[in-house]
C-alpha positions in Angstrom: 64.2 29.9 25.2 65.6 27.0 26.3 64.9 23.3 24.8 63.5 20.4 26.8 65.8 17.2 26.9 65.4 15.4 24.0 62.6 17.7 22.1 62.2 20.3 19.8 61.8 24.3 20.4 58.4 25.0 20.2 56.0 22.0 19.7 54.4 20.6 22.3 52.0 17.4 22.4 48.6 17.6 23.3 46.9 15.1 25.1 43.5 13.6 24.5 43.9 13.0 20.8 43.5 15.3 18.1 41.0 18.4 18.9 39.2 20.3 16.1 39.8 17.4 13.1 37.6 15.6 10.6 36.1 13.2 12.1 36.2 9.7 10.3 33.3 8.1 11.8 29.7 8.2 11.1 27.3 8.1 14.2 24.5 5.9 13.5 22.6 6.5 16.4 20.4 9.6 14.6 20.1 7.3 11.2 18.7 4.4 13.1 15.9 6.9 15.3 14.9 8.1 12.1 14.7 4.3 10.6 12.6 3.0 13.6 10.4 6.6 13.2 10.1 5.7 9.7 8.8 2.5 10.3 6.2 3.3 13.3 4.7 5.8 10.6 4.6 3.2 7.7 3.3 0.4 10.0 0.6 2.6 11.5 -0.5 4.1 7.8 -0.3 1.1 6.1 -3.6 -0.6 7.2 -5.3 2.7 6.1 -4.1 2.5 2.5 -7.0 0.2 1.3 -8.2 1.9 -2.0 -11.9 2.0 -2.0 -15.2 2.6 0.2 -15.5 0.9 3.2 -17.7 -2.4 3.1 -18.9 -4.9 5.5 -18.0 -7.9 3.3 -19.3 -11.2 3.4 -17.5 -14.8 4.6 -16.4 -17.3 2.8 -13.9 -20.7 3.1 -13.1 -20.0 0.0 -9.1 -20.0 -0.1 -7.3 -16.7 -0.9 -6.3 -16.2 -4.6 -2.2 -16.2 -5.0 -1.7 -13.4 -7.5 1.5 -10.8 -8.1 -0.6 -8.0 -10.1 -3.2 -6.3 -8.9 -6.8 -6.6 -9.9 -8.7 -3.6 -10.6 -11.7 -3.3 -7.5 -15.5 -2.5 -8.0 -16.9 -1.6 -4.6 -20.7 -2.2 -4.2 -22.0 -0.3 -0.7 -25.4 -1.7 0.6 -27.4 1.0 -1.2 -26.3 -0.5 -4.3 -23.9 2.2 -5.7 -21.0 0.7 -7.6 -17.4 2.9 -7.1 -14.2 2.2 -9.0 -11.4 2.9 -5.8 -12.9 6.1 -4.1 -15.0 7.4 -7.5 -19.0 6.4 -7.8 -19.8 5.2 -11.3 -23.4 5.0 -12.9 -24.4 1.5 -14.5 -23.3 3.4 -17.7 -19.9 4.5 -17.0 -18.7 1.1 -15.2 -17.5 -0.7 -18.6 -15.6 2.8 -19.8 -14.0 3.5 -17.0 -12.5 -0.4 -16.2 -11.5 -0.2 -20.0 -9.8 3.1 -18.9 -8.1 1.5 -16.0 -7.3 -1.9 -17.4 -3.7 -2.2 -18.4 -4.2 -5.7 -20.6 -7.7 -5.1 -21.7 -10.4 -6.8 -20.8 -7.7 -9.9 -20.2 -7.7 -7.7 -17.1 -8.9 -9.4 -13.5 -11.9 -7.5 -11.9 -12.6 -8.2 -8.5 -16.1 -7.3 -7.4 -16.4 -6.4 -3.2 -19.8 -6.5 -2.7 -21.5 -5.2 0.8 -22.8 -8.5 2.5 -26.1 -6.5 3.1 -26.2 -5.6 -0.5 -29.1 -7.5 -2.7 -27.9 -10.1 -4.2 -29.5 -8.8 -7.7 -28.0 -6.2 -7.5 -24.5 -7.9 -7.6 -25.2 -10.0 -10.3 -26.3 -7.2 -12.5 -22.7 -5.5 -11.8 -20.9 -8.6 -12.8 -23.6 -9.0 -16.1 -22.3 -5.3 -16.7 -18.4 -6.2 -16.1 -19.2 -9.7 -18.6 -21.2 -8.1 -21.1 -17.8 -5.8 -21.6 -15.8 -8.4 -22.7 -14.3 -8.6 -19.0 -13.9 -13.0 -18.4 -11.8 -12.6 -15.4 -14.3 -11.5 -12.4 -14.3 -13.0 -9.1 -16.4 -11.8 -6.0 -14.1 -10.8 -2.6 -15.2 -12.0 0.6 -13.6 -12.2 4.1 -12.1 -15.6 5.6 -14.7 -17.6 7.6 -13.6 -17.0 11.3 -15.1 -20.3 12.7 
């Protein structure tokens, strides 16, 4: 074997680089497809994650309440039954069960969505109910006036 001018016996250089190493770089092309994927699921599901029963609620110029907890929701459907998220309650069981989901006690706020084809006595008795349990902090939900 003879040796090449200059260079040792036996090792050669290969070109192109290094073939078969680590590889010290991280591809973010698959991290941000499953990103954007991520966020056309959330943005799609979100609008369906409203707890309770669907209602057609009334309108109202009322300005929105600013708050940073969240109020526990009685739903009233036009037939006049009264559901705590997705669970129908009896005019019995509506003070137990806000006690039961109340995290400060009755200093809790208890927003009342009430179907705007519900009667209107039949609202009021609700909120007599949610008062009468030592609940002070009920407001009624409506939608913003679109005019």
């Amino acid at each position: 074997m003879g040796m090449a001018a200059g260079g040792k016996a036996g090792t050669r250089r290969r070109r192109g680089g290094r073939r078969g190493g680590a590889i010290n770089e991280i591809n973010m092309t698959p991290f941000i497809d499953v990103v954007l994927v991520l966020l056309i699921i959330f943005m799609v599901a979100a609008p369906m994650m409203t707890v309770g029963v669907p209602l057609d609620l009334p309108q109202s110029k009322a300005a929105p309440l600013n708050s940073d907890t969240k109020p526990i929701t009685l739903s009233i459907r036009q037939t006049g039954q009264v559901f705590l998220g997705e669970d129908e309650l009896s005019d019995d069981t509506i003070v137990p069960k806000l006690t039961e989901a109340s995290k400060s006690g009755t200093e809790e706020r208890v927003f009342v969505r009430g179907d705007k084809r519900v009667d209107y006595g039949r609202v009021a008795q609700v909120m007599a109910i949610v008062t009468g349990g030592g609940f002070r902090k009920v407001a009624l939900v409506t939608e913003p006036d679109q005019r």
